[in-house]
C-alpha positions as CSV (number, residue, x, y, z in Angstrom):
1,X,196.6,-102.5,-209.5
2,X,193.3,-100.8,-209.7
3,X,191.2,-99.7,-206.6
4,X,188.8,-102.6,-206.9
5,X,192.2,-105.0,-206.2
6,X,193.2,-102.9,-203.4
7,X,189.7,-103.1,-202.0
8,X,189.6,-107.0,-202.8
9,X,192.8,-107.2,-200.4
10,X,191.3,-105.3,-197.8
11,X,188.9,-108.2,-197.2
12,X,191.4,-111.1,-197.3
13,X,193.4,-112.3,-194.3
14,X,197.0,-112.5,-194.3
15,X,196.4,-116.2,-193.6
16,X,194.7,-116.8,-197.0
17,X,197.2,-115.1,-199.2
18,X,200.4,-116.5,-197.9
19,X,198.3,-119.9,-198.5
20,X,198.1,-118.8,-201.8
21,X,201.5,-117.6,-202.3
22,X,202.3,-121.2,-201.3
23,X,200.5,-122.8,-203.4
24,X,201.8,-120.7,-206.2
25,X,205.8,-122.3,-204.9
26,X,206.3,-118.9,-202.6
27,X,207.3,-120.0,-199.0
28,X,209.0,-116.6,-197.7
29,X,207.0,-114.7,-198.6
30,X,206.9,-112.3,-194.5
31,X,209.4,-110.9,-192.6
32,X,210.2,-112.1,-189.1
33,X,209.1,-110.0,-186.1
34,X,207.1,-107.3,-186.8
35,X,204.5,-106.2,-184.4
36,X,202.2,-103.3,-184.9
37,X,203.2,-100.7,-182.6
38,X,200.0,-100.0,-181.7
39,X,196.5,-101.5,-182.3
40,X,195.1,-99.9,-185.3
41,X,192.4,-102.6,-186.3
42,X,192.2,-101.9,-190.1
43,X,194.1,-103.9,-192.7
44,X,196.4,-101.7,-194.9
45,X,197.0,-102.2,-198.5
46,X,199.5,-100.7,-201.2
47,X,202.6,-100.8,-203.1
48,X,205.6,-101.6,-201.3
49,X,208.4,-99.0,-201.1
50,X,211.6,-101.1,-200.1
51,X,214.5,-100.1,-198.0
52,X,217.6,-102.2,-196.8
53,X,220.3,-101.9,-194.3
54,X,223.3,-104.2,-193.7
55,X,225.3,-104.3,-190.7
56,X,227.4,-101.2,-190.0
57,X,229.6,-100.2,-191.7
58,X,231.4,-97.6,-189.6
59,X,233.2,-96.1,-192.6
60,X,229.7,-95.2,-194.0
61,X,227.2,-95.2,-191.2
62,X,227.8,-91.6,-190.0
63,X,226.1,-88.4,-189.3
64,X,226.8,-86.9,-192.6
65,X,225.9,-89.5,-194.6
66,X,222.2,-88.8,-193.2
67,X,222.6,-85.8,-195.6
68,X,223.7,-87.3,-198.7
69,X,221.6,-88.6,-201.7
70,X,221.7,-92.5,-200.5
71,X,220.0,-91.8,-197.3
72,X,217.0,-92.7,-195.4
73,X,215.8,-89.3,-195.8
74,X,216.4,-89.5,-199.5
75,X,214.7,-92.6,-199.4
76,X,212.0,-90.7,-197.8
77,X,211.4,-88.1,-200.4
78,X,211.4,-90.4,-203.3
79,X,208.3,-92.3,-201.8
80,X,205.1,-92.0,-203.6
81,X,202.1,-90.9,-202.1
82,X,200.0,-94.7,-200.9
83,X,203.0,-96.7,-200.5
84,X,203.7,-99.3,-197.5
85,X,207.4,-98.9,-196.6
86,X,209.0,-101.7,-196.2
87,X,212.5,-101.8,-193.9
88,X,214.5,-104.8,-194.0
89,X,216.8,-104.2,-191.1
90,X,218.0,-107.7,-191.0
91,X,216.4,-108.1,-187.8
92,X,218.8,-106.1,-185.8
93,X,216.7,-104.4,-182.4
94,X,219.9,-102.8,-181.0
95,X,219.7,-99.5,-183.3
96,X,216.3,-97.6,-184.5
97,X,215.9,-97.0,-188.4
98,X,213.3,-94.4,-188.0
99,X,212.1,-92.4,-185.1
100,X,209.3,-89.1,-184.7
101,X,210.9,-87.1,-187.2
102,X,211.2,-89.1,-190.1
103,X,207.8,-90.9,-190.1
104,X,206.4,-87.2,-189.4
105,X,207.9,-86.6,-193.1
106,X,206.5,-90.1,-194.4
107,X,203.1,-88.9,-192.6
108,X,203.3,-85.9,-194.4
109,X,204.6,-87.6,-198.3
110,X,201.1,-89.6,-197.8
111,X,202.8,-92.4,-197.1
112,X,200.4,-95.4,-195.3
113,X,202.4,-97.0,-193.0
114,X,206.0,-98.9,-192.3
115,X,207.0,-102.5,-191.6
116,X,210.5,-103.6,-190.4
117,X,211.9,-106.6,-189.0
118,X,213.8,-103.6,-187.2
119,X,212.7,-101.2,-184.3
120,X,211.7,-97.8,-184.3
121,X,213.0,-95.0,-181.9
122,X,211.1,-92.3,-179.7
123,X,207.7,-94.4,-179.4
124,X,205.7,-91.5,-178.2
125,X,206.8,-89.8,-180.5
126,X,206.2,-92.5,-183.1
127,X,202.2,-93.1,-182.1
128,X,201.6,-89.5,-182.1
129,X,202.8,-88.8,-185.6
130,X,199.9,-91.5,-186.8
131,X,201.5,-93.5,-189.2
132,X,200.9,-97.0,-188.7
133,X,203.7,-98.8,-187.3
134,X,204.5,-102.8,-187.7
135,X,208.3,-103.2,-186.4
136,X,210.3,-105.4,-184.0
137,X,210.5,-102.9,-181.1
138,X,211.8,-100.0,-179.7
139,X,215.2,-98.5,-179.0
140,X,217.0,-95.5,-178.3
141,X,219.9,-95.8,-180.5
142,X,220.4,-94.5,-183.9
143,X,220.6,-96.6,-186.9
144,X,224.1,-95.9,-187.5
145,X,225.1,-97.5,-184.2
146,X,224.2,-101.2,-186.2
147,X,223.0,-100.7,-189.0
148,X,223.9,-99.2,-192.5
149,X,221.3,-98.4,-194.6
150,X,222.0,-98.9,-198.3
151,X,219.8,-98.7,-200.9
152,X,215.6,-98.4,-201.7
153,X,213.8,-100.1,-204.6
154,X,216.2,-102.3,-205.6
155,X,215.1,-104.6,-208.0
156,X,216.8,-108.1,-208.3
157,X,216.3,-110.2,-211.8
158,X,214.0,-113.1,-212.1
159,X,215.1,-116.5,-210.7
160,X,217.6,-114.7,-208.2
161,X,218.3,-116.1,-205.0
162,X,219.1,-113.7,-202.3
């Protein structure tokens, strides 16, 4: 997409395009209970960068599998600079996907803000890292207590159903 298309969305509401996208045969076309974690006031636009957890899976939700390749923090480093992450957490709120720390990093890839239908962890710390936040809530737990995160950028074939 070119700036001007960026800048077009900018001025729409979310209102008008998911009338759009309905019109076009799109009905699910948002995610169910994010919140912005703060009031920002400005409408963000860009690429999405997709994540997904499942539930957890104890025998791969651990604290080493933080370090290997197929890892949020992996998942982190391969974002490009402009992108909106996107977190489908399955609407789990018992376990935070991403606390201070790792949207520090995303802060510092250039990465413009996160939505989940999950919840964050360490909201002060959160908010003071300035990335814009949209997310279910807050809790203290880490991910791997319900959640097993999976994969990022997966791309499914036309006419799938998921």
């Amino acid at each position: 997409m070119t700036a001007a298309h960026y800048d077009a969305l900018r001025e729409i509401t979310t209102a008008t395009i998911t009338t759009m996208l309905l019109k076009k045969g799109i009905r699910r076309c948002w995610m169910d209970g994010p919140k912005p974690l703060a009031a920002r006031g400005a409408r963000l636009v860009g690429p999405a960068f997709t994540l997904r957890f499942v539930p957890v899976r104890e025998d791969l939700a651990t604290p080493e599998s933080w370090s290997k390749p197929i890892s949020t923090r992996g998942a982190i480093e391969a974002m490009p600079e402009g992108c909106i992450a996107v977190a489908d957490a399955m609407g789990i709120t018992t376990a935070g996907i991403f606390g201070d720390i790792l949207t520090m990093r995303m802060v510092r890839r250039g990465v413009t803000a996160l939505v989940t239908d999950g919840v964050v962890r360490d909201k002060v710390g959160v908010l003071a890292s300035g990335l814009p936040v949209w997310c279910a809530g807050v809790a203290a737990p880490a991910s791997v207590n319900g959640l097993t995160f999976i994969a990022w950028q997966e791309l499914y074939p036309p006419n799938s159903h998921f």
